[in-house]
Jmol script that loads the backbone (N, CA, C; Angstrom):
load data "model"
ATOM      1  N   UNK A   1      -7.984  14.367 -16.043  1.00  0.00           N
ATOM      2  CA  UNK A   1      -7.357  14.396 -14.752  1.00  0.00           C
ATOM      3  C   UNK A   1      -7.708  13.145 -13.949  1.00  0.00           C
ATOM      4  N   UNK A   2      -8.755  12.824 -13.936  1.00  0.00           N
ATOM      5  CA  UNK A   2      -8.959  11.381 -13.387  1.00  0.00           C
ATOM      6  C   UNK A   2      -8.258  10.373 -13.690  1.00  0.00           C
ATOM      7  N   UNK A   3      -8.670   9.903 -15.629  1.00  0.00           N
ATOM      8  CA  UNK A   3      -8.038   8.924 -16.008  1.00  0.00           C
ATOM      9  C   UNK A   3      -6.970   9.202 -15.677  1.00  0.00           C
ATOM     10  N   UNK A   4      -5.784   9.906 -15.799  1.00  0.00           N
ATOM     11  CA  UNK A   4      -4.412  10.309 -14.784  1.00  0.00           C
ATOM     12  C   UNK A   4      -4.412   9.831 -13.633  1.00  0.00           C
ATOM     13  N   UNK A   5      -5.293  10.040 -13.002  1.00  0.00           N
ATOM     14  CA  UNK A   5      -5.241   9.650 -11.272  1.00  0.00           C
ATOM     15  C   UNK A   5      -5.136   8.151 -11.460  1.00  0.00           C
ATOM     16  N   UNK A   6      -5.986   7.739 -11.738  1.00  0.00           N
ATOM     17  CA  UNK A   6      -6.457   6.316 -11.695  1.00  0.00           C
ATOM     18  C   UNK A   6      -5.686   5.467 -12.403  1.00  0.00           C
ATOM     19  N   UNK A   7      -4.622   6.258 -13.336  1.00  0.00           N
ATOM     20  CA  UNK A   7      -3.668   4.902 -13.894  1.00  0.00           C
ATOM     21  C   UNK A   7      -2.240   4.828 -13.379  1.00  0.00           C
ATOM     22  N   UNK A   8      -2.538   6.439 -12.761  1.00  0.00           N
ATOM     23  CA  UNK A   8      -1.339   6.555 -10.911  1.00  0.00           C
ATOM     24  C   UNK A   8      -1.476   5.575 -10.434  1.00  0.00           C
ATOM     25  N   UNK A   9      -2.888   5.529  -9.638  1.00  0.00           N
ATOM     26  CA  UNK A   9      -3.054   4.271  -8.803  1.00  0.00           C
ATOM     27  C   UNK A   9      -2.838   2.581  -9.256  1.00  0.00           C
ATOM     28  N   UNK A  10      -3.229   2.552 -10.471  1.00  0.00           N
ATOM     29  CA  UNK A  10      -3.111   1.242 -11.144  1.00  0.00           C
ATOM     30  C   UNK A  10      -2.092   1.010 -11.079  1.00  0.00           C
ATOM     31  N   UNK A  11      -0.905   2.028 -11.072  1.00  0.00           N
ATOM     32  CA  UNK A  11       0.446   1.066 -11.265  1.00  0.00           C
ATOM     33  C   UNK A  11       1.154   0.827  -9.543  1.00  0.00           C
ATOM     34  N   UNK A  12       0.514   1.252  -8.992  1.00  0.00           N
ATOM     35  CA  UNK A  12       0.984   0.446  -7.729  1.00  0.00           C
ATOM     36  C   UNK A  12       0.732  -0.835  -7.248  1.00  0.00           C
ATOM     37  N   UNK A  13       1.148  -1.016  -6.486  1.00  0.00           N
ATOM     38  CA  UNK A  13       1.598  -2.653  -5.774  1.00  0.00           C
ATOM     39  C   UNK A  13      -0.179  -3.068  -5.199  1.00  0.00           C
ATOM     40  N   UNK A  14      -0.696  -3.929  -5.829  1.00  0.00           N
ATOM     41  CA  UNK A  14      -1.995  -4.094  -5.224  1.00  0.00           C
ATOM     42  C   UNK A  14      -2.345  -4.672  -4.272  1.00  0.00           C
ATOM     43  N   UNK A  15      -1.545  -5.067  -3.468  1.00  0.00           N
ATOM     44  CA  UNK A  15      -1.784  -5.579  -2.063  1.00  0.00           C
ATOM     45  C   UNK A  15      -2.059  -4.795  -1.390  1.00  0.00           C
ATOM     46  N   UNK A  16      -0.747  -3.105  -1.404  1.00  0.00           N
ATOM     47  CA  UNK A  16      -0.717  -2.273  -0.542  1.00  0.00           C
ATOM     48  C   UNK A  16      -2.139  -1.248  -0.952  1.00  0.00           C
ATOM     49  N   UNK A  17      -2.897  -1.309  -2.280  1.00  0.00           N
ATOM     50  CA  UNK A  17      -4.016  -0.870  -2.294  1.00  0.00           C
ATOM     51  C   UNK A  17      -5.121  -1.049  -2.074  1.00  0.00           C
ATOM     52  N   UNK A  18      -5.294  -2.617  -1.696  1.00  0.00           N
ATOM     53  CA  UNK A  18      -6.279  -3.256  -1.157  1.00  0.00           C
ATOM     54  C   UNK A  18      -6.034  -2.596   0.609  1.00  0.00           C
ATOM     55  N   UNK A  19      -4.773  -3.045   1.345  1.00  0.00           N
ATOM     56  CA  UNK A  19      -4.549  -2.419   2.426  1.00  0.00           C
ATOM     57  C   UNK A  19      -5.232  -1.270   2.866  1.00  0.00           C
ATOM     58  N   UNK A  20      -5.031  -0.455   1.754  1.00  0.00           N
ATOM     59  CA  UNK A  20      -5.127   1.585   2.031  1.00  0.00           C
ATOM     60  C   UNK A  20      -7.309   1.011   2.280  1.00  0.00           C
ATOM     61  N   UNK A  21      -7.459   0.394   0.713  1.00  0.00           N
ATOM     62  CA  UNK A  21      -9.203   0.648   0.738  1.00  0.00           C
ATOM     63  C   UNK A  21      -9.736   0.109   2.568  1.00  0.00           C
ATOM     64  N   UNK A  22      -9.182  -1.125   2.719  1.00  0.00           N
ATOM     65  CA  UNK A  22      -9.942  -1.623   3.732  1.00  0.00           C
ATOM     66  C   UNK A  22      -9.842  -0.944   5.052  1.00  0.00           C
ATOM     67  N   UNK A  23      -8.571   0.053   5.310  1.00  0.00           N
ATOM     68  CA  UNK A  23      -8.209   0.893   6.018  1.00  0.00           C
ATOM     69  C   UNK A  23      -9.273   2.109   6.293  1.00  0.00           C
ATOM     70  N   UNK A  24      -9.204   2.404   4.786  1.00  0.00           N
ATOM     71  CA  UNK A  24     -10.321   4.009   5.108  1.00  0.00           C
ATOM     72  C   UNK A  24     -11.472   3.212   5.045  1.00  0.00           C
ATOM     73  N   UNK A  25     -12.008   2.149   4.854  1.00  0.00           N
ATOM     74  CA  UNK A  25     -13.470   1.361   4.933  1.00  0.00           C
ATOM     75  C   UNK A  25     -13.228   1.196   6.240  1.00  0.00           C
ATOM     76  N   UNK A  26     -12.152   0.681   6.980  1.00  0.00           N
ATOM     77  CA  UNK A  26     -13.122   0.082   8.422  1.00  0.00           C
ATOM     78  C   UNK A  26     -12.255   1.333   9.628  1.00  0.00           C
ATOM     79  N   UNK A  27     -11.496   1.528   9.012  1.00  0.00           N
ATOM     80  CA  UNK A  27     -11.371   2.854  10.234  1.00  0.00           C
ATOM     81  C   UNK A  27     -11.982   3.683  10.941  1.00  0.00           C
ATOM     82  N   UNK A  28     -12.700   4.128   9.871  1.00  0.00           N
ATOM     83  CA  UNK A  28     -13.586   5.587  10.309  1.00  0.00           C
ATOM     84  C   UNK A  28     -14.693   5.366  11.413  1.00  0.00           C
ATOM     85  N   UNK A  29     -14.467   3.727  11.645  1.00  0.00           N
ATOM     86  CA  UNK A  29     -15.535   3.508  12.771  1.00  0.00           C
ATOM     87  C   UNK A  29     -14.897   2.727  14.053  1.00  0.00           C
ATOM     88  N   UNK A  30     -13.435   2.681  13.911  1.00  0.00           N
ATOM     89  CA  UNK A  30     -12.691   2.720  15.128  1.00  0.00           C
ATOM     90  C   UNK A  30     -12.256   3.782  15.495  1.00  0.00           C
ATOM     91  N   UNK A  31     -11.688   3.721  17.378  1.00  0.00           N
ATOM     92  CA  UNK A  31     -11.208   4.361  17.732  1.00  0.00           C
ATOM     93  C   UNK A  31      -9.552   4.341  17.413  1.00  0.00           C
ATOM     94  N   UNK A  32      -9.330   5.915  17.910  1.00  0.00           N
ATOM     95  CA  UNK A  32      -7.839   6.511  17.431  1.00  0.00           C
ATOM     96  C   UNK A  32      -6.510   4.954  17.559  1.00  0.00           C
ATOM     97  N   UNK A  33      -7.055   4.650  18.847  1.00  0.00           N
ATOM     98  CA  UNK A  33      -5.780   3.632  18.958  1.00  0.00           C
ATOM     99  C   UNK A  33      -6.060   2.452  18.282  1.00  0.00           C
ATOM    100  N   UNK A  34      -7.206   1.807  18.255  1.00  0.00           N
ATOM    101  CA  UNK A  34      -7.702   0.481  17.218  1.00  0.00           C
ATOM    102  C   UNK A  34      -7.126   0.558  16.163  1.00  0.00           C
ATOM    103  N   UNK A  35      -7.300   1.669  14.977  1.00  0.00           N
ATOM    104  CA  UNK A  35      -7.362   1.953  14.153  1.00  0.00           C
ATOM    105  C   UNK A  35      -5.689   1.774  13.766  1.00  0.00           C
ATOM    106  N   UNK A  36      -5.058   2.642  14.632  1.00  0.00           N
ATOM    107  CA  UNK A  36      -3.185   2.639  14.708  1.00  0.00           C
ATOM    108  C   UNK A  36      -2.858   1.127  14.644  1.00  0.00           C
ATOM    109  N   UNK A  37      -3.280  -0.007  15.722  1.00  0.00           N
ATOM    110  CA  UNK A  37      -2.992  -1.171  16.050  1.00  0.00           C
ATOM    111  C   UNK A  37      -3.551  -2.197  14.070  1.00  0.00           C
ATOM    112  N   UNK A  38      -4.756  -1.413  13.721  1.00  0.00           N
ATOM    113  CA  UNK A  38      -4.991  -2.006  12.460  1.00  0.00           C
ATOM    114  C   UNK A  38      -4.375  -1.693  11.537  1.00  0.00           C
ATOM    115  N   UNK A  39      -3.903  -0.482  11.447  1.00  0.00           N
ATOM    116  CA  UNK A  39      -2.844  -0.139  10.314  1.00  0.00           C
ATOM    117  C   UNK A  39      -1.526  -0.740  10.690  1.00  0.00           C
ATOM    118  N   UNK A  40      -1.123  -1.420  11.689  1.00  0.00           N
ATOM    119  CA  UNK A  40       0.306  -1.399  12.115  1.00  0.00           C
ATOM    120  C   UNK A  40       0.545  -2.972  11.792  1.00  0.00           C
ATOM    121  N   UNK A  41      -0.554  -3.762  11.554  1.00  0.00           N
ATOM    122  CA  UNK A  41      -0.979  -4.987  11.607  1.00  0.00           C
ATOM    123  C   UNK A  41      -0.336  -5.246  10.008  1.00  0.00           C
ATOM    124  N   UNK A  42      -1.703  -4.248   9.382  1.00  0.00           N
ATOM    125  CA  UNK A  42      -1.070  -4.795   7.683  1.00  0.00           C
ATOM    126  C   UNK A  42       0.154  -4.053   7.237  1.00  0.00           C
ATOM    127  N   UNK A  43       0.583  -3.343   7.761  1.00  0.00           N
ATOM    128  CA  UNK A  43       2.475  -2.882   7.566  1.00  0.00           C
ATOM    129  C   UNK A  43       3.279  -3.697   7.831  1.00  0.00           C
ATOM    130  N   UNK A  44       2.878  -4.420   8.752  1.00  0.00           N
ATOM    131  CA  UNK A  44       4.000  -5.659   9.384  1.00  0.00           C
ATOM    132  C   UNK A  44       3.637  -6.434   8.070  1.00  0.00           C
ATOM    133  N   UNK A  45       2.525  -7.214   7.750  1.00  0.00           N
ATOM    134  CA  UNK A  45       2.338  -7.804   6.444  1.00  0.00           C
ATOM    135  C   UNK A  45       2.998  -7.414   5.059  1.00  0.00           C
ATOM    136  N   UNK A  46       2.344  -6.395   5.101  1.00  0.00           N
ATOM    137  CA  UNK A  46       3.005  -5.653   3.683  1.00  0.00           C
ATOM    138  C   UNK A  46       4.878  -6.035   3.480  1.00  0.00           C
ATOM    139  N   UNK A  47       5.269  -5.561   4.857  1.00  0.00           N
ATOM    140  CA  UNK A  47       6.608  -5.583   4.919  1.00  0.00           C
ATOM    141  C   UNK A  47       7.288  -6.544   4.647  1.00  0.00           C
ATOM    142  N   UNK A  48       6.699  -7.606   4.756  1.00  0.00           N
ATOM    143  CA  UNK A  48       7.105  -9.113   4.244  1.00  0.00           C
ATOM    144  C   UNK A  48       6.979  -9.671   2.826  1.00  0.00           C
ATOM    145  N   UNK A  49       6.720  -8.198   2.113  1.00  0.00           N
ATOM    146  CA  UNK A  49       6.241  -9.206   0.567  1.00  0.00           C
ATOM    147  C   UNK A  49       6.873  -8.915  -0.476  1.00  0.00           C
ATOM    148  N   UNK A  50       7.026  -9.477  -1.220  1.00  0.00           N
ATOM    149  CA  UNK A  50       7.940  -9.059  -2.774  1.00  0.00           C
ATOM    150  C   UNK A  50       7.660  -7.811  -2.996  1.00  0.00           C
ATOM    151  N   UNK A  51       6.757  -7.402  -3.299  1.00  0.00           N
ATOM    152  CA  UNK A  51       6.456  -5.788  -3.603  1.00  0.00           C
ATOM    153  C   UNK A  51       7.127  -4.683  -2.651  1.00  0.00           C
ATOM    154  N   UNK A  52       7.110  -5.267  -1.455  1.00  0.00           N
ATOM    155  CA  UNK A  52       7.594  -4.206  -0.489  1.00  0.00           C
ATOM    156  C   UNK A  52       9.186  -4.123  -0.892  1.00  0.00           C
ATOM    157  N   UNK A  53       9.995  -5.333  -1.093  1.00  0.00           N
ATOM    158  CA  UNK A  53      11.337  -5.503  -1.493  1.00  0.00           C
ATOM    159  C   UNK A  53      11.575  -4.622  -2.709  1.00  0.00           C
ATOM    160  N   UNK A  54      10.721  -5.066  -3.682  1.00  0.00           N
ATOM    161  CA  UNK A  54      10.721  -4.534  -5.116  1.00  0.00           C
ATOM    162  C   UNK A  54      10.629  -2.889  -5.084  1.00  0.00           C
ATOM    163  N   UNK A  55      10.005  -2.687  -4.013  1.00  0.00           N
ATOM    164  CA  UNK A  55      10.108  -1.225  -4.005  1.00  0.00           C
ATOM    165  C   UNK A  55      10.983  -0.835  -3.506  1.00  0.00           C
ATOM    166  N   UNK A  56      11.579  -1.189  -2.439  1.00  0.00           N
ATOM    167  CA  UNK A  56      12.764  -0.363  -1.959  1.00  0.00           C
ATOM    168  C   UNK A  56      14.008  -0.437  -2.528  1.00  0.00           C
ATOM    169  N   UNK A  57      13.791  -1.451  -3.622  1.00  0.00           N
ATOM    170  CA  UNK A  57      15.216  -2.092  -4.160  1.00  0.00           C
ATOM    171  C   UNK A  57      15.198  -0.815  -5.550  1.00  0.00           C
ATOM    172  N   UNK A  58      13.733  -0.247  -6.113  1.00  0.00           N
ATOM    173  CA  UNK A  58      13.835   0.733  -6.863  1.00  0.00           C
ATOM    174  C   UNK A  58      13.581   1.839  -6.581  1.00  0.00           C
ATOM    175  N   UNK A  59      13.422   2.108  -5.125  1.00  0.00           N
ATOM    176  CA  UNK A  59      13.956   3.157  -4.855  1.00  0.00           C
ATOM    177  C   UNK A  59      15.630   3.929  -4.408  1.00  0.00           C
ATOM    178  N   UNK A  60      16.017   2.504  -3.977  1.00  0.00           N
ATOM    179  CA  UNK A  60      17.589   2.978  -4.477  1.00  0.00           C
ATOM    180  C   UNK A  60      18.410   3.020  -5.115  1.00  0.00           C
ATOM    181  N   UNK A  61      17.474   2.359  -6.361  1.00  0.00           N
ATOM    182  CA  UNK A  61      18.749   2.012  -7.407  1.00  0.00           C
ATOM    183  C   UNK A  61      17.345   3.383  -8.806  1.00  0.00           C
ATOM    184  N   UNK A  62      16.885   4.211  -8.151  1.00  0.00           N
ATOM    185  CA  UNK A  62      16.125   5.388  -8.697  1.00  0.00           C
ATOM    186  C   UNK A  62      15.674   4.427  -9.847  1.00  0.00           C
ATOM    187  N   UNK A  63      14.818   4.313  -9.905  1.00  0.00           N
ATOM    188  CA  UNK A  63      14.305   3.228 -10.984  1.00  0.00           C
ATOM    189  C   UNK A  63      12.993   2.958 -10.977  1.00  0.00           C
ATOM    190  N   UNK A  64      12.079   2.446 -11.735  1.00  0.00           N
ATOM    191  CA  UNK A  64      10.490   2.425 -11.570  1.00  0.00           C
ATOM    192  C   UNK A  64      10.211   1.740 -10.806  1.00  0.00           C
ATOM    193  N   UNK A  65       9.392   0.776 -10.218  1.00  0.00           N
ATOM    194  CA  UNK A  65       9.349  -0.568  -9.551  1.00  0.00           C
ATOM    195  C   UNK A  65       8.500  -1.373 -10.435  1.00  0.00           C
ATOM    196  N   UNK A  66       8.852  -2.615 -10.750  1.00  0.00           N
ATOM    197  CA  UNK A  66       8.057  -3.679 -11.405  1.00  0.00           C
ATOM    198  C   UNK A  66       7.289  -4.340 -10.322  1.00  0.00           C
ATOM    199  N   UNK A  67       5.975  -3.727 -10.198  1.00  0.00           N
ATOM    200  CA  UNK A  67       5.462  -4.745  -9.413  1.00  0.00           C
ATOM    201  C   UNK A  67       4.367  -5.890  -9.775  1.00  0.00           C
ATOM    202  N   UNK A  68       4.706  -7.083  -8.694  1.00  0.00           N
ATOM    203  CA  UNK A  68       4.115  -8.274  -8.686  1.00  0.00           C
ATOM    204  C   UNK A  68       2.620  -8.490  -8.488  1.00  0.00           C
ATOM    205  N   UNK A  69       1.491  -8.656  -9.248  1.00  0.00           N
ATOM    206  CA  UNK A  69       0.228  -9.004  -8.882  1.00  0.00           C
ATOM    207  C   UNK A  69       0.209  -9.917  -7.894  1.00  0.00           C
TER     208      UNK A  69
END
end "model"
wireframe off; spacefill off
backbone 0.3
color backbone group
């Protein structure tokens, strides 16, 4: 069940998983609104990158996503 989990996670876009780690690493010691303003920060980023394209382009055309290291 792990190795499962963990090769879930492997096949995602690794920018947006670096994002998620540094999120639950430095969150938990901001406040409610900091924390919103820091997540809202690397979404705007994210949103700008091949991977983010690559995903939405296979999510409408129902398809896996090839994503970019």
């Amino acid at each position: 069940m792990v190795q499962a989990y963990g090769e879930t996670l492997a096949a995602k876009p690794p920018e947006a998983l670096a994002a998620i780690r540094r999120a639950v690493t430095l969150g938990g010691g901001m406040s409610f609104d900091n924390g919103l303003a820091y997540e809202r920060e690397h979404i705007i980023h994210l949103a700008g990158t091949d991977n983010f394209r690559e995903g939405l382009a296979a999510f409408t055309e129902k398809r896996a996503a090839v994503w970019k290291d």
